[in-house]
C-alpha positions in Angstrom: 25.2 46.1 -70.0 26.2 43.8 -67.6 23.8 41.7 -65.4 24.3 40.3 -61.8 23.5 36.7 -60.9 22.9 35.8 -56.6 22.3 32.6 -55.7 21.3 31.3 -52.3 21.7 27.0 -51.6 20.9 25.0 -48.6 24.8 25.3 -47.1 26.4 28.0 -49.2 25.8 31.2 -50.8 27.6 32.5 -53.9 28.2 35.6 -55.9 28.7 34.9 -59.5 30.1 38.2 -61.6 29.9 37.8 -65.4 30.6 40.2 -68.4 33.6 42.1 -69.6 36.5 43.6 -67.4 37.7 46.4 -69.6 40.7 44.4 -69.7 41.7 44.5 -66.2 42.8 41.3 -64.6 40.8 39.0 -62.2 40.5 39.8 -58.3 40.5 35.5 -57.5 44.3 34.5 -57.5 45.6 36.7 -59.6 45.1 34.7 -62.7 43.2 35.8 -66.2 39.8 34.6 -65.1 36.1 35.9 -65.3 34.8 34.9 -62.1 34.5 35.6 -58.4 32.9 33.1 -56.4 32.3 33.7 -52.5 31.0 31.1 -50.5 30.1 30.8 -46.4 28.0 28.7 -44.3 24.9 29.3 -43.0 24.2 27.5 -39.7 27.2 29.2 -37.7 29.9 32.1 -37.4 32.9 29.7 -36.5 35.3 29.6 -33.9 35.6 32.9 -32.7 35.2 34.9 -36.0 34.4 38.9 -36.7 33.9 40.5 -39.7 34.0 43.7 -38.4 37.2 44.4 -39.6 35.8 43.2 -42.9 33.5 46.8 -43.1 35.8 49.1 -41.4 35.5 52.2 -43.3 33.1 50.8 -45.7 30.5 52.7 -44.8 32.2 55.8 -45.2 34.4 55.2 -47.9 34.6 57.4 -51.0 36.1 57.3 -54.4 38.4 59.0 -54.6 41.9 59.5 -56.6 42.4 57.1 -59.4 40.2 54.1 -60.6 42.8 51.5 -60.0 43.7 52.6 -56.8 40.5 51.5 -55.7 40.3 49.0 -57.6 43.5 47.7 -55.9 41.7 48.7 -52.5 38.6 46.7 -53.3 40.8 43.8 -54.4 42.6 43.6 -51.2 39.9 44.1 -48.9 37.6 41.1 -51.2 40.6 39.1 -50.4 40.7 39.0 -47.2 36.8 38.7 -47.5 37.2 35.4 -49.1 40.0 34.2 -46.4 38.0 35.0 -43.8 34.9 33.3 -45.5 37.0 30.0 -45.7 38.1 30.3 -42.2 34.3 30.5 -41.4 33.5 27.6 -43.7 35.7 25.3 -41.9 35.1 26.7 -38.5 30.9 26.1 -39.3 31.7 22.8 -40.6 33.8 21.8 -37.8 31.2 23.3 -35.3 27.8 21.1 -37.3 30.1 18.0 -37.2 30.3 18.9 -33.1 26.5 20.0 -32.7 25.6 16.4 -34.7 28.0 14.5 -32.5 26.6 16.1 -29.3 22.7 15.4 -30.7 23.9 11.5 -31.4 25.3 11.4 -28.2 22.3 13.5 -26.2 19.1 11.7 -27.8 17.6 9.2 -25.8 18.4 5.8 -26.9 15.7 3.1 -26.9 16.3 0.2 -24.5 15.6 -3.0 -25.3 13.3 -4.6 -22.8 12.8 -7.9 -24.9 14.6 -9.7 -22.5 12.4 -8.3 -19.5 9.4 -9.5 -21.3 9.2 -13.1 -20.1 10.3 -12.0 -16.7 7.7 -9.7 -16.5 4.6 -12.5 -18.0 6.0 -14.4 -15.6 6.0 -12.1 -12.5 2.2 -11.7 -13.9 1.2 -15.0 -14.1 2.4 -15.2 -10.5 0.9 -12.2 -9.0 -2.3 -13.7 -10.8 -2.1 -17.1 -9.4 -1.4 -15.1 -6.0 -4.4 -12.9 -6.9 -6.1 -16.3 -7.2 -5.1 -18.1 -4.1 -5.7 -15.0 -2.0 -9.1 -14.7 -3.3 -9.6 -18.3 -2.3 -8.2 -18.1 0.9 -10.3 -14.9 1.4 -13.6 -17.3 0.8 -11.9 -19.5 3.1 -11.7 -17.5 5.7 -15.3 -16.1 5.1 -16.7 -19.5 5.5 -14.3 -20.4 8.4 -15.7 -17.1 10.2 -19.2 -17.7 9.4 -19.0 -21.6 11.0 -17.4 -20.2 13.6 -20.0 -17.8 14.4 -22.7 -21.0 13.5 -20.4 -23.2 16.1 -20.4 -20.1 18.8 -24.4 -20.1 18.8 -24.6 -23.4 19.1 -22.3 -23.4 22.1 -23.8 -21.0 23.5 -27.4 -22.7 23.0 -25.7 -26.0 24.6 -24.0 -23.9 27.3 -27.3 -22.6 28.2 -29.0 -26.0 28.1 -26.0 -27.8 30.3 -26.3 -24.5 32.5 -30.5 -25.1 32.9 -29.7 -29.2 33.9 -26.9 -28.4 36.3 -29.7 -26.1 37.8 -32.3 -29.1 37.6 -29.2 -31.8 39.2 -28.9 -29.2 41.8 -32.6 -29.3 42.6 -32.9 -32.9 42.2 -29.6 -33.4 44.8 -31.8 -30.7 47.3 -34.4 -33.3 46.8 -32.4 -36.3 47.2 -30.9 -34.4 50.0 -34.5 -34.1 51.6 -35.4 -37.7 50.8 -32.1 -38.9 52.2 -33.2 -36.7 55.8 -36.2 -37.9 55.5 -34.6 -41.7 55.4 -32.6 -41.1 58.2 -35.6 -39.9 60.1 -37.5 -42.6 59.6 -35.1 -45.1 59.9 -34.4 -43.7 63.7 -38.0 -43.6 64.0 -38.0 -48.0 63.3 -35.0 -48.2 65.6 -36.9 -46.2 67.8 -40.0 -48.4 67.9 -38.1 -51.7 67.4 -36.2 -50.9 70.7 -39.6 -50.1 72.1 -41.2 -53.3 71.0 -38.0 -55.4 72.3 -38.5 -53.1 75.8 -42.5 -53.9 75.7 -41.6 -57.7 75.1 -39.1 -58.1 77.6 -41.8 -56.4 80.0 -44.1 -58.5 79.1 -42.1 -61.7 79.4 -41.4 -60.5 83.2 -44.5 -59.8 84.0 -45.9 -62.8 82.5 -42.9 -65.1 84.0 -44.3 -63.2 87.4 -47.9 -63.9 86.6 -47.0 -67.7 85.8 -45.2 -67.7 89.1 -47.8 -66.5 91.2 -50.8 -68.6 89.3 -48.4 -71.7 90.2 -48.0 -70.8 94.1 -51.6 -69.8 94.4 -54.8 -71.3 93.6 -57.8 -69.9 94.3 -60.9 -69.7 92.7 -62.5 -66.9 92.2 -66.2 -66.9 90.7 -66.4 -64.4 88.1 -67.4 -63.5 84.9 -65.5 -64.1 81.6 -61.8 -62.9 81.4 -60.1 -61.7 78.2 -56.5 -63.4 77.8 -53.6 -60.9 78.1 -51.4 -63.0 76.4 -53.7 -63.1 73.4 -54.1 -59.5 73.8 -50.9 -58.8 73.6 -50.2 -61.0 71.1 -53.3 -59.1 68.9 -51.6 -55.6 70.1 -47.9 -56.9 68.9 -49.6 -58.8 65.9 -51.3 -55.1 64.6 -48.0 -53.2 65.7 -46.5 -55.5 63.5 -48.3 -55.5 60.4 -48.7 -51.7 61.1 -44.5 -51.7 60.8 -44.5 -54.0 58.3 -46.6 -52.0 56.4 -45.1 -48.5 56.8 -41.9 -50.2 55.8 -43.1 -51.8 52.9 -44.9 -48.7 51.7 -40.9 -46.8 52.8 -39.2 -49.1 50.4 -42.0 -48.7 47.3 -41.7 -45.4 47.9 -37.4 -45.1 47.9 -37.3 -47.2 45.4 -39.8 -45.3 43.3 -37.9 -41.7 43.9 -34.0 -43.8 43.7 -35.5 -45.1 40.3 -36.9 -41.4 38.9 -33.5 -40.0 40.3 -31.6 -42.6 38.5 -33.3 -42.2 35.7 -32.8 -38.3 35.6 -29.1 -38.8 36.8 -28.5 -41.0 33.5 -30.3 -38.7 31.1 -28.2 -36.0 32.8 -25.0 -37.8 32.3 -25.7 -39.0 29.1 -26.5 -34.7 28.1 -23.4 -33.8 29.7 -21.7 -36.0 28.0 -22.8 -35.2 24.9 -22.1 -32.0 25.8 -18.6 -32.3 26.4 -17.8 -34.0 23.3 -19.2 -30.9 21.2 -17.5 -28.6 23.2 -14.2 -30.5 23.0 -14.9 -30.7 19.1 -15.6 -26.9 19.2 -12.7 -26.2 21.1 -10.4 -28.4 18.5 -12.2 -26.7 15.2 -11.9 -23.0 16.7 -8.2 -24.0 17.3 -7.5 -25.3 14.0 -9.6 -22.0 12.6 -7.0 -19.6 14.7 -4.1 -21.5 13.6 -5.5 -20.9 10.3 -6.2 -17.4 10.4 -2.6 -16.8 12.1 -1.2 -18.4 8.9 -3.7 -16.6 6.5 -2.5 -13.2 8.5 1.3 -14.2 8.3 0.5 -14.3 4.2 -1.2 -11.3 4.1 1.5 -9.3 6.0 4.1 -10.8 3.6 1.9 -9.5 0.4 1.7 -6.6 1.6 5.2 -6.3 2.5 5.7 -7.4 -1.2 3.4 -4.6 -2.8 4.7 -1.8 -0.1 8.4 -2.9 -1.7 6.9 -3.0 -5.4 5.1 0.2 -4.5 8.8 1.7 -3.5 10.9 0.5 -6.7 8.4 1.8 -8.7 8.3 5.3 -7.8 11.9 5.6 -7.8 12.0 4.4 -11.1 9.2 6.6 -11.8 11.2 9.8 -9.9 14.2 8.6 -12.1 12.4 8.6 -15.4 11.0 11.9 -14.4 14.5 13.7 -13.4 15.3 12.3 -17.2 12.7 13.9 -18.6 13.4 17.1 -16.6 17.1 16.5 -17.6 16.1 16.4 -21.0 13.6 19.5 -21.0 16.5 21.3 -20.0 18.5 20.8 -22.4 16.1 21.2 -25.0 15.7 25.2 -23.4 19.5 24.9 -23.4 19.4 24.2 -27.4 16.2 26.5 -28.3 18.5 29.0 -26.9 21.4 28.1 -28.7 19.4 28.2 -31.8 18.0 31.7 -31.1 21.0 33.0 -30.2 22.4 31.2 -33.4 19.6 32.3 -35.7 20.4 36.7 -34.1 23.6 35.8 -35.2 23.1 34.6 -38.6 21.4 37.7 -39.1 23.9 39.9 -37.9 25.7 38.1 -40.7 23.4 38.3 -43.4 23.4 42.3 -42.8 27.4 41.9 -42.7 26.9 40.4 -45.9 24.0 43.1 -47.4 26.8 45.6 -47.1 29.9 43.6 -48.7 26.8 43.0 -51.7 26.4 46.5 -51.9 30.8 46.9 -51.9 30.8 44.3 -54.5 28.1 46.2 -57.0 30.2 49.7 -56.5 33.1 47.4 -57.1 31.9 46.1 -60.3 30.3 49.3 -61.6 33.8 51.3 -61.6 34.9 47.7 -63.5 32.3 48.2 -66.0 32.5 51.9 -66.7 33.1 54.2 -64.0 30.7 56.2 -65.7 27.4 57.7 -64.1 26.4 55.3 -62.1 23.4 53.0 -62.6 20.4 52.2 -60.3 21.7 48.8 -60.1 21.1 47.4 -56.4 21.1 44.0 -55.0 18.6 44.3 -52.4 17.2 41.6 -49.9 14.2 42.0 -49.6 12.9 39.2 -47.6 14.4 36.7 -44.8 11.8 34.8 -43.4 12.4 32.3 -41.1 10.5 29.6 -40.4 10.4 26.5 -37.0 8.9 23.6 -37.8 9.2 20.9 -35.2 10.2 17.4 -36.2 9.9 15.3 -33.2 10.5 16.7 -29.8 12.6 18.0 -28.4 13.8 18.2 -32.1 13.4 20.5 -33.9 14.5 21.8 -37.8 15.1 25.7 -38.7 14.0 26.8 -42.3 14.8 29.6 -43.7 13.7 31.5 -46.8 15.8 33.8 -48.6 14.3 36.3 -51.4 16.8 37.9 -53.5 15.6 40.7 -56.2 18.0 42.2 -58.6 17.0 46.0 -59.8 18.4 47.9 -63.1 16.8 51.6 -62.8 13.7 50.7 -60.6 13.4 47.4 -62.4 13.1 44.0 -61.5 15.4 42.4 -63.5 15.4 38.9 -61.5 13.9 37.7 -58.2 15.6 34.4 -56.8 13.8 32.4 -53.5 15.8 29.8 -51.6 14.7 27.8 -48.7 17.7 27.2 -45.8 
């Protein structure tokens, strides 16, 4: 009895055929051998290959007429077989050393940023130390702010101070004013009475010139009582008007000098405040200029930082949008390959069914070789093809496949053959 051996590997398949050949000759190159080996990839159907025309009328076929006219029949139709199998062999190969060329040339290759890397610490220490002075400055400007606030209360403290003693000069200046009217008055009122004491004196001088003249020309004697003497009257009356003037003006000048002392006196203190004043405010004004020039230069920084992050901010998210057209670059043709596989995986099946039927051609082939008697239940049946996706490392990805092949001599399992693809 003859047995049947079908092997499955990782890249081929083969059919080995074994046992005796009733002495006919062998169907491989016309030559006295014992063997028939048919090979074809698994991974692809080549370059535009059908095996149609490998099963037309196979189905159908009968035997019938003579033994070695089918025989013959068989023989040519396995050759062709095997031609077309070696066509696809070279076609698959030819299309895996492609898909591996294409997968070298569409992986992402690694770049090497090595040389990037001190750049970068650089750029970091950098935009640290920036960090830092900018922080600093920051305080800076805090402290700056809070003086000037400090120096702005004080100013206004000292403007209201210099504000109450120009109110008190203007006061004191009413009263000097007054005092100064006053003066006048009084000094009118002296040149008043010192004209009226030169008009009294020259009236007295006349009339006593007149009196002199008349005591000289007459002489008489009159018998009366005791006489007071005008002169020394008057001389009483101009004595007490005197001391009276004398007086008044001594008490004017105490008092003037007493008020143009106090007013001095206040004048100074007021100068010496205002003066004091002004040399704050002048200081003021020369710190809160230094401070705006200073906060013009701090603002000119921060509107160049931030012109510096806004430009950072930019490159980045277009490198960012390229790295992410990549990626959707890449996605897609990851779909594009899934679906090459798929497609690829429906037509290695097509083909394995191709090949179910030639199996089945090749068993009626070898049972007229063996006997042409009543045929045996001797079947090559696949009974399993399970295919299995395991995902290396995306968007890679390996296809496995499992192949179980049982032999069966009348309802038997003779042999039963797994092999992973």
């Amino acid at each position: 009895m003859a047995s049947f051996y079908r092997g499955f590997t990782s890249s081929p398949m083969s059919c080995r055929k074994t046992g005796s050949s009733r002495g006919s000759r062998s169907v491989y190159g016309g030559a006295d051998g014992r063997s028939v080996r048919v090979s074809y990839a698994s991974n692809g159907l080549g370059a535009g290959f059908d095996l149609g025309c490998a099963l037309e009328g196979g189905s159908s076929m009968g035997i019938y007429g003579s033994d070695k006219q089918t025989m013959q029949n068989l023989n040519d139709r396995l050759c062709s077989y095997l031609q077309k199998v070696r066509a696809l062999e070279s076609a698959n190969a030819q299309l895996e050393c492609q898909i591996r060329e294409w997968m070298a040339k569409q992986a992402p290759c690694a770049r090497d940023y090595s040389k990037y890397e001190l750049i970068i610490e650089d750029l970091r220490r950098k935009i640290y130390c920036a960090s830092l002075d900018n922080a600093r400055l920051m305080l800076q400007i805090d402290n700056a702010r809070l003086a000037a606030e400090d120096f702005k209360i004080k100013y206004e403290n000292e403007l209201a101070v210099r504000m109450s003693v120009e109110a008190d000069i203007m006061g004191l200046r009413k009263v000097l004013d007054d005092l100064t009217m006053a003066r006048s008055d009084l000094e009118m009122r002296v040149e008043g009475l010192k004209e009226e004491l030169l008009y009294l004196r020259k009236n007295h001088e006349e009339e006593m010139a007149a009196m002199s003249g008349q005591v000289s020309s007459v002489n008489v004697e009159v018998d009366a009582g005791f006489q007071q003497d005008m002169s020394k009257v008057l001389d009483q009356i101009r004595c007490q008007y005197e001391g009276i003037a004398e007086k008044n003006r001594r008490e004017m000048e105490v008092w003037y000098k007493a008020k143009f002392d106090e007013l001095n006196q206040q004048v100074a203190a007021s100068t010496e405040t205002l003066q004091t004043s002004h040399t704050e405010i002048n200081d003021l004004k020369r710190t809160l200029q230094t401070l705006q020039i200073e906060l013009q230069s701090q603002q000119s920084l921060k509107c160049a930082l931030e012109g510096q992050l806004s430009e950072t901010k930019n490159r980045y998210s277009q490198q960012l949008s390229h790295l992410q057209n990549m990626v959707y670059s890449l996605e897609n043709q990851l779909q594009e390959m899934r679906n090459d596989i798929e497609r690829q995986s429906n037509e290695y099946q097509i083909l394995l069914d191709i090949k179910t039927k030639l199996e089945l051609e090749i068993a009626e082939y070898r049972r007229l070789l063996d006997g042409g008697g009543a045929p045996r239940c001797g079947t090559v049946t696949v009974k399993e093809v399970v295919q299995q996706h395991e995902v290396v490392v995306k968007p890679r990805f390996v296809q496995r496949k499992v192949v179980v092949v049982e032999q069966i001599v009348d309802g038997k399992v003779v042999s039963r053959t797994e092999q992973a693809q």
